[in-house]
VOBA-1610 file (N, C-alpha, C; in pm, whole numbers, padded with zeros to 5 digits, always signed):
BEGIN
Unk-02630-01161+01968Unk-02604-01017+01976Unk-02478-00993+02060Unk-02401-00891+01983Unk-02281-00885+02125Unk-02330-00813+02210Unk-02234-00834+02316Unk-02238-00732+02440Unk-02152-00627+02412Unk-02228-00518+02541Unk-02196-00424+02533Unk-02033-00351+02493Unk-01936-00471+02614Unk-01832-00435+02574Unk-01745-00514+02482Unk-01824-00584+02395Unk-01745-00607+02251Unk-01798-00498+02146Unk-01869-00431+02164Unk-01937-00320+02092Unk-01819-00207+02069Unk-01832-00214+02252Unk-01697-00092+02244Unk-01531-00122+02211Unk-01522-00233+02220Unk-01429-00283+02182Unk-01406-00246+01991Unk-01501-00303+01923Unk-01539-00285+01773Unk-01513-00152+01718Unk-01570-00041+01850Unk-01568+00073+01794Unk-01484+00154+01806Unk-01326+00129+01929Unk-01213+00176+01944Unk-01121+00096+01831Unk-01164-00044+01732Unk-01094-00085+01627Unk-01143+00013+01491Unk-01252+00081+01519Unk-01258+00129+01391Unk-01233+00243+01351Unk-01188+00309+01528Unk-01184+00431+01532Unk-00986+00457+01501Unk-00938+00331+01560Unk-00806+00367+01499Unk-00783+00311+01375Unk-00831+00191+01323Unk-00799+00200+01152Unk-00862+00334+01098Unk-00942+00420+01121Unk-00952+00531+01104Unk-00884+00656+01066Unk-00802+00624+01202Unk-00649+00696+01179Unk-00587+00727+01046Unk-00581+00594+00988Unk-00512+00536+00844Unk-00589+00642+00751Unk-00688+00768+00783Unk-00702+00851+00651Unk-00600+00937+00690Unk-00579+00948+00850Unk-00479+01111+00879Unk-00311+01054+00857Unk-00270+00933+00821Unk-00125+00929+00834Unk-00111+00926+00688Unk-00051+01055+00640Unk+00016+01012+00511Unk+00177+00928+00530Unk+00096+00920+00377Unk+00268+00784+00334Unk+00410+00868+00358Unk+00454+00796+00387Unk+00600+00919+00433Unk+00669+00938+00348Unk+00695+00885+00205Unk+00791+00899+00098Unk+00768+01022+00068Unk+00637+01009+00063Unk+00601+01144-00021Unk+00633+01294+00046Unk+00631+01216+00183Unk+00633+01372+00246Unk+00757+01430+00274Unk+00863+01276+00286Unk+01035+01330+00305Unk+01067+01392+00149Unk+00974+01355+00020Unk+00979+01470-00103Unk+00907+01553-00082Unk+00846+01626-00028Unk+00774+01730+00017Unk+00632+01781-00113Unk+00607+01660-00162Unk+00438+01639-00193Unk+00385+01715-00143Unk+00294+01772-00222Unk+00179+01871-00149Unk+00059+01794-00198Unk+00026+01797-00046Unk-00133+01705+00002Unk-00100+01590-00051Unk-00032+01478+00041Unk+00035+01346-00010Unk-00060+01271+00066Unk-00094+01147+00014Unk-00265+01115-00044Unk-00248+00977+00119Unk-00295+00951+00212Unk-00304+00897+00306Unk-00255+00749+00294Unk-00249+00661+00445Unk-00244+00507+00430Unk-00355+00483+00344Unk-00466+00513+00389Unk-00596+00442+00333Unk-00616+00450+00216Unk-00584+00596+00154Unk-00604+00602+00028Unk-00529+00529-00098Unk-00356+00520-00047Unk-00283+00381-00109Unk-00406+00233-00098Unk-00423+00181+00061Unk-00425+00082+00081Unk-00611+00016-00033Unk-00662+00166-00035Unk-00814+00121-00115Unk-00754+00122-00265Unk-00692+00204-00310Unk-00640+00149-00493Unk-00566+00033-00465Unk-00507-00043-00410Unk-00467-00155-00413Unk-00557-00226-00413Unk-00658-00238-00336Unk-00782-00333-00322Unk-00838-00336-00425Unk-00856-00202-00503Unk-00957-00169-00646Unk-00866-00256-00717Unk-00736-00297-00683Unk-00598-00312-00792Unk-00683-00497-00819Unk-00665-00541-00629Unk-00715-00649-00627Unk-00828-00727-00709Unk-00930-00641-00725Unk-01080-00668-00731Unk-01081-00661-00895Unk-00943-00620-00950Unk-00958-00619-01119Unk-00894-00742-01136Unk-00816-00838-01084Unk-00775-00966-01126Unk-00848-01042-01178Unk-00758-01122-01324Unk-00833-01229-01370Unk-00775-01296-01384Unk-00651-01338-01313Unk-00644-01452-01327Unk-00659-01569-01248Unk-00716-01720-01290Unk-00761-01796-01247Unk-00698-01876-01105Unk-00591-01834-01130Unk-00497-01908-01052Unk-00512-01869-00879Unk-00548-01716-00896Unk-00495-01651-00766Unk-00717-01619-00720Unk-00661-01592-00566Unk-00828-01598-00500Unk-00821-01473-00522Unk-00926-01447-00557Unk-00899-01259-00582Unk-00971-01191-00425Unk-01066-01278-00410Unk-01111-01221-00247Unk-00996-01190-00141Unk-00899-01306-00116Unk-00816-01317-00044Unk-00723-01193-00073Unk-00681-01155-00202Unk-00613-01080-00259Unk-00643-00952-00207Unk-00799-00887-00221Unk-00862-00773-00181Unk-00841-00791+00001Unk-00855-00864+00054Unk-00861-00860+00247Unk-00681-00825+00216Unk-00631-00942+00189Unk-00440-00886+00200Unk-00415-00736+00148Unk-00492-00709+00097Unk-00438-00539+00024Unk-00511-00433+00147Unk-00619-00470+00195Unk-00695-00420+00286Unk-00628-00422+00446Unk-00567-00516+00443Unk-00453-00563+00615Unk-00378-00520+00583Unk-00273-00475+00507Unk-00119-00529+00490Unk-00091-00450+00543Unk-00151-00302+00594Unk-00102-00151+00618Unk-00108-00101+00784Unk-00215-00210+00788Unk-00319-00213+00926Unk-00242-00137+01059Unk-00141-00190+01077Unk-00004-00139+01188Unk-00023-00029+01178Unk-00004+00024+01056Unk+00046+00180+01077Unk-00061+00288+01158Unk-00148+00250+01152Unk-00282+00354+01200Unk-00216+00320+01394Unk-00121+00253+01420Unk-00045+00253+01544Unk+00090+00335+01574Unk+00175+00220+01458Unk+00308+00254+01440Unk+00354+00367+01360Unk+00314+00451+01273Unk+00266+00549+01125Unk+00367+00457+01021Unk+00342+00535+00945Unk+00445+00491+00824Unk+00571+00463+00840Unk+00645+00391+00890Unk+00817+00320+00850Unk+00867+00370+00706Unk+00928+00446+00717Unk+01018+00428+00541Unk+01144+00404+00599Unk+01231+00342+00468Unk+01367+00299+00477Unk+01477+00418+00573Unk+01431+00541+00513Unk+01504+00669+00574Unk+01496+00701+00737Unk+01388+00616+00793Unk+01349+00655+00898Unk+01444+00568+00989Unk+01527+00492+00936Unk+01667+00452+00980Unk+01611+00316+01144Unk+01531+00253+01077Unk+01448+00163+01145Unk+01502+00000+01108Unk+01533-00037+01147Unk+01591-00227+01111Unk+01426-00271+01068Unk+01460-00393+01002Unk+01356-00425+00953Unk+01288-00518+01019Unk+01382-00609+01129Unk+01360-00658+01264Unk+01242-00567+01385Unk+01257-00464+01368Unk+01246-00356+01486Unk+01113-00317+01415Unk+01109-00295+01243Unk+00998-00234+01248Unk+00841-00351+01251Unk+00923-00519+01196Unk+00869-00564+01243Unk+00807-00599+01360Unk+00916-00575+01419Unk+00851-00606+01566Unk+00698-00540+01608Unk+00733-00376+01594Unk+00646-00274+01621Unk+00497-00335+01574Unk+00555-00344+01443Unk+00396-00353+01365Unk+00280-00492+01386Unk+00406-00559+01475Unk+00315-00721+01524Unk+00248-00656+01650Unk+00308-00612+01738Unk+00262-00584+01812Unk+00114-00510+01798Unk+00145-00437+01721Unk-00025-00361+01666Unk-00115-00395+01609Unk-00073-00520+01557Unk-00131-00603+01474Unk-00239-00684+01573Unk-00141-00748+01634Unk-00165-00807+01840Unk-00318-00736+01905Unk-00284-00583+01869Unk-00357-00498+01956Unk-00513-00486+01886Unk-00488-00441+01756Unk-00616-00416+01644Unk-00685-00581+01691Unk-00602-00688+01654Unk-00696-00806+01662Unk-00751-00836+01787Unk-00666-00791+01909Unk-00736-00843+01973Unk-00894-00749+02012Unk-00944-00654+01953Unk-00989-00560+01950Unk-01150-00599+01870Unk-01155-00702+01793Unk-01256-00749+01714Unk-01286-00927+01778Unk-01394-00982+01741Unk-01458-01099+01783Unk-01319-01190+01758Unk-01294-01339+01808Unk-01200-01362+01795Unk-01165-01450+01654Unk-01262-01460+01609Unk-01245-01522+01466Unk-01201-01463+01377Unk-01293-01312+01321Unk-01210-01228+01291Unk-01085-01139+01337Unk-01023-01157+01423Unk-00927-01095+01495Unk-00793-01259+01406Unk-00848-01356+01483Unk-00739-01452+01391Unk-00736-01405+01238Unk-00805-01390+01197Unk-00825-01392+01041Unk-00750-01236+00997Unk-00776-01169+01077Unk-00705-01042+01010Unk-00552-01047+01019Unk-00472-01088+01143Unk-00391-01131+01211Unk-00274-01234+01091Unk-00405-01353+01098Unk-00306-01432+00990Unk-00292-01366+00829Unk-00367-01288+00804Unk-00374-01204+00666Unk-00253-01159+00674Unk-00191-01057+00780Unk-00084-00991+00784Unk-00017-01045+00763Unk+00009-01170+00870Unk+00124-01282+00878Unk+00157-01272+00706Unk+00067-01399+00689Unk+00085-01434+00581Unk+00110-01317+00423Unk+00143-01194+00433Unk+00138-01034+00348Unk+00304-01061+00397Unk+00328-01040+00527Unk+00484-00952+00531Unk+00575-01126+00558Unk+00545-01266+00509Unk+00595-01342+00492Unk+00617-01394+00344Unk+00525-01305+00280Unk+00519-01352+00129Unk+00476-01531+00132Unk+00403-01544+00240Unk+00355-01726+00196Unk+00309-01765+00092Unk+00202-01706+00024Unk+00100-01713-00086Unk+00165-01658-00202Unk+00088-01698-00323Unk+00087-01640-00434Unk-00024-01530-00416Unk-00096-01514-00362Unk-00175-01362-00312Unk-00094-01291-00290Unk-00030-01337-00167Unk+00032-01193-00098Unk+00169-01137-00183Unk+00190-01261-00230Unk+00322-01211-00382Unk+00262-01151-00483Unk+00140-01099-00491Unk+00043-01057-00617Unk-00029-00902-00533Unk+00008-00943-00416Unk-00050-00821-00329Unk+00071-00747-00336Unk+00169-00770-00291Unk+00334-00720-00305Unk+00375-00645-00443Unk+00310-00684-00564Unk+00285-00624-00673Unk+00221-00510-00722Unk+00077-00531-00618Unk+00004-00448-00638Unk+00064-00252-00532Unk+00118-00313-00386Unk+00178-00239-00371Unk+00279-00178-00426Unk+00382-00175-00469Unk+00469-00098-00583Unk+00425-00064-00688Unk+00314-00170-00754Unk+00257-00086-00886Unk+00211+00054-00832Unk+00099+00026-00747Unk+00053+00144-00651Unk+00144+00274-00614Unk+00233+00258-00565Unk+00340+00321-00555Unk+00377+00436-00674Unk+00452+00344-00752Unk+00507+00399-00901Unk+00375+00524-00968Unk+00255+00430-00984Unk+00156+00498-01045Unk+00168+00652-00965Unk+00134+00609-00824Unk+00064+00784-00743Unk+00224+00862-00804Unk+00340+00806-00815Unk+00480+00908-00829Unk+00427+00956-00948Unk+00399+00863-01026Unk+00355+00913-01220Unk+00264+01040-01177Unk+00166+01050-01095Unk+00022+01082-01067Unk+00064+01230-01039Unk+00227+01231-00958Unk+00265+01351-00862Unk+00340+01426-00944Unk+00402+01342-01019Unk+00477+01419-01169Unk+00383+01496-01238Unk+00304+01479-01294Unk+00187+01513-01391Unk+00133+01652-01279Unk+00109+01612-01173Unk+00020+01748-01145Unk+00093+01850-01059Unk+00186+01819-01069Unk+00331+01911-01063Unk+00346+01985-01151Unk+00387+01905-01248Unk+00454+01947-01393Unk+00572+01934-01345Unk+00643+01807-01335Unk+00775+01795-01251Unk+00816+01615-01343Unk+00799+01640-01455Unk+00827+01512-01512Unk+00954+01448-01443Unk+00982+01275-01422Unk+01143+01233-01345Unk+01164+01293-01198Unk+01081+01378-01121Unk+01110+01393-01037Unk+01129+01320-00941Unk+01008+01213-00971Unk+01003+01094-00856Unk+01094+00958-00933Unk+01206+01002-01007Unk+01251+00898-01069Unk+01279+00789-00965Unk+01337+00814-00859Unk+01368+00700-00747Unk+01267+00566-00699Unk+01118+00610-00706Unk+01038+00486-00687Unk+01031+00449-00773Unk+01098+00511-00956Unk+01073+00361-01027Unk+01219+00308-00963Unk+01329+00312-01001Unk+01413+00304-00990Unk+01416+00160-00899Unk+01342+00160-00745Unk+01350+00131-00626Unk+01265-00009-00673Unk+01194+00017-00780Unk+01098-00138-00821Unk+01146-00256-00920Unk+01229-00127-01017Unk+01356-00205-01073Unk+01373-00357-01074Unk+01308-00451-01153Unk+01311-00594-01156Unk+01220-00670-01061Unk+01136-00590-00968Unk+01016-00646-00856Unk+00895-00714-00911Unk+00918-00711-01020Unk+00779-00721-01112Unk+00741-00870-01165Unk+00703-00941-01146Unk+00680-01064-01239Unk+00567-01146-01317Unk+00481-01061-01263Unk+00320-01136-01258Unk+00283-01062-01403Unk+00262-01131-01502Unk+00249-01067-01661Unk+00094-00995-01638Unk+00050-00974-01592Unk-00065-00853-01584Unk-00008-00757-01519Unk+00064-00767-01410Unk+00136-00619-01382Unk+00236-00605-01446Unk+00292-00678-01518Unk+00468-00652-01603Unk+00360-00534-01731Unk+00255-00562-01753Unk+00185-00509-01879Unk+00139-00396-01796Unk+00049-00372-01686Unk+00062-00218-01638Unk+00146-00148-01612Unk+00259-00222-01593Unk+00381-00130-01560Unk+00422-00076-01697Unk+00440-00170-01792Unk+00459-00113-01924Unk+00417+00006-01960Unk+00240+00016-01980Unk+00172+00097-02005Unk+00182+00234-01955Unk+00228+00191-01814Unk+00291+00357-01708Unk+00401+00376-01759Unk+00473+00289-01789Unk+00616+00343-01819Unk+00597+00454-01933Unk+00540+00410-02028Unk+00494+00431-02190Unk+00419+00557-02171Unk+00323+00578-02095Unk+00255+00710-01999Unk+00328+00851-01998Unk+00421+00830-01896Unk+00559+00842-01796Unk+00640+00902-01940Unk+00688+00841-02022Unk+00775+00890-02119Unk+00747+01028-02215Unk+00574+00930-02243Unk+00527+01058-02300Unk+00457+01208-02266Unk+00486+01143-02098Unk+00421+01293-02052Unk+00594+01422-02057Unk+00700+01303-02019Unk+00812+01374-02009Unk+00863+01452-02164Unk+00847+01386-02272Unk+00841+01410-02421Unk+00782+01563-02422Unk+00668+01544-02375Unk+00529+01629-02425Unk+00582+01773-02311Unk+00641+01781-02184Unk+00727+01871-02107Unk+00874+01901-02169Unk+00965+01813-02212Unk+01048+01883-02303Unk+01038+01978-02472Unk+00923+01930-02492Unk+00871+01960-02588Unk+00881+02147-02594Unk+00740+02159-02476Unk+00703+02292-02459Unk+00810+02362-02407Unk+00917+02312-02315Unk+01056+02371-02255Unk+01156+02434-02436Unk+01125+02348-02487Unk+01211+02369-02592Unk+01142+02495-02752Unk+00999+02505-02689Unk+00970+02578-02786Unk+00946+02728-02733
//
């Protein structure tokens, strides 16, 4: 049984990954998205993204924990975007450090284990975390498709495809991306359409 103060320890880790429902993603918000959908809420469709893999090659468990860590920092550091005029040195830095803090915050086995998850996410070591790296931008692209549509703002978010532009390699996501693209066209079709009649 733990003690008392690994209890409390457990419960100031869960109370700031917590956080991760109140920080929205910042892209969305330097486009001024209305009600732009949280860390957590990216970081759980990635996991769902995870938990649909079939192929043999890759651990799909491992896949789901890396999609589940990769974000973990931010419920410290918030969201980093490119605009926020941050080195990528610096924002690393930040986000180890929090990384540092969350782990040391849980038993120490799991504290290594979450720890090296990250590592191994923002080093690209694995074919996971290169399949997790996928799943983030697919993720991405989709919620822009998601923000177009309930806008009625077809191309608005043209820039995150734009920004993924050749990122793609893993032929199960080269084929969802397709399918969004193919989506994406015909929702824009189906808006010039009614503009024109």
């Amino acid at each position: 049984m733990a003690a008392p103060a690994d209890n409390m320890k457990m419960l100031q880790f869960l109370k700031l990954i917590g956080q991760l429902k109140r920080v929205p993603r910042t892209g969305w918000v330097y486009r001024k998205v209305k009600n732009p959908e949280s860390v957590s809420d990216h970081m759980y469709r990635m996991a769902m993204m995870s938990l649909t893999i079939t192929d043999p090659t890759l651990d799909k468990d491992k896949c789901i924990k890396l999609a589940l860590v990769h974000d973990l920092a931010e419920c410290i550091v918030g969201d980093i975007a490119p605009s926020d005029n941050v080195s990528k040195a610096e924002k690393h830095r930040r986000e180890e450090a929090a990384m540092k803090q969350l782990s040391s915050l849980t038993p120490d086995k799991l504290g290594q284990e979450i720890f090296a998850l990250w590592e191994e996410y923002e080093h690209q070591s694995s074919a996971e975390a290169r399949m997790v790296k996928e799943f983030d931008r697919l993720e991405m692209i989709l919620q822009a498709h998601e923000y177009e549509e309930l806008e009625g703002t077809p191309g608005r978010l043209q820039e995150f495809f734009d920004s993924t532009q050749g990122c793609f390699q893993h032929p199960d996501v080269l084929q969802l991306v397709s399918a969004l693209n193919e989506a994406r066209k015909s929702h824009m079709t189906e808006k010039n359409d009614s503009q024109s009649t």
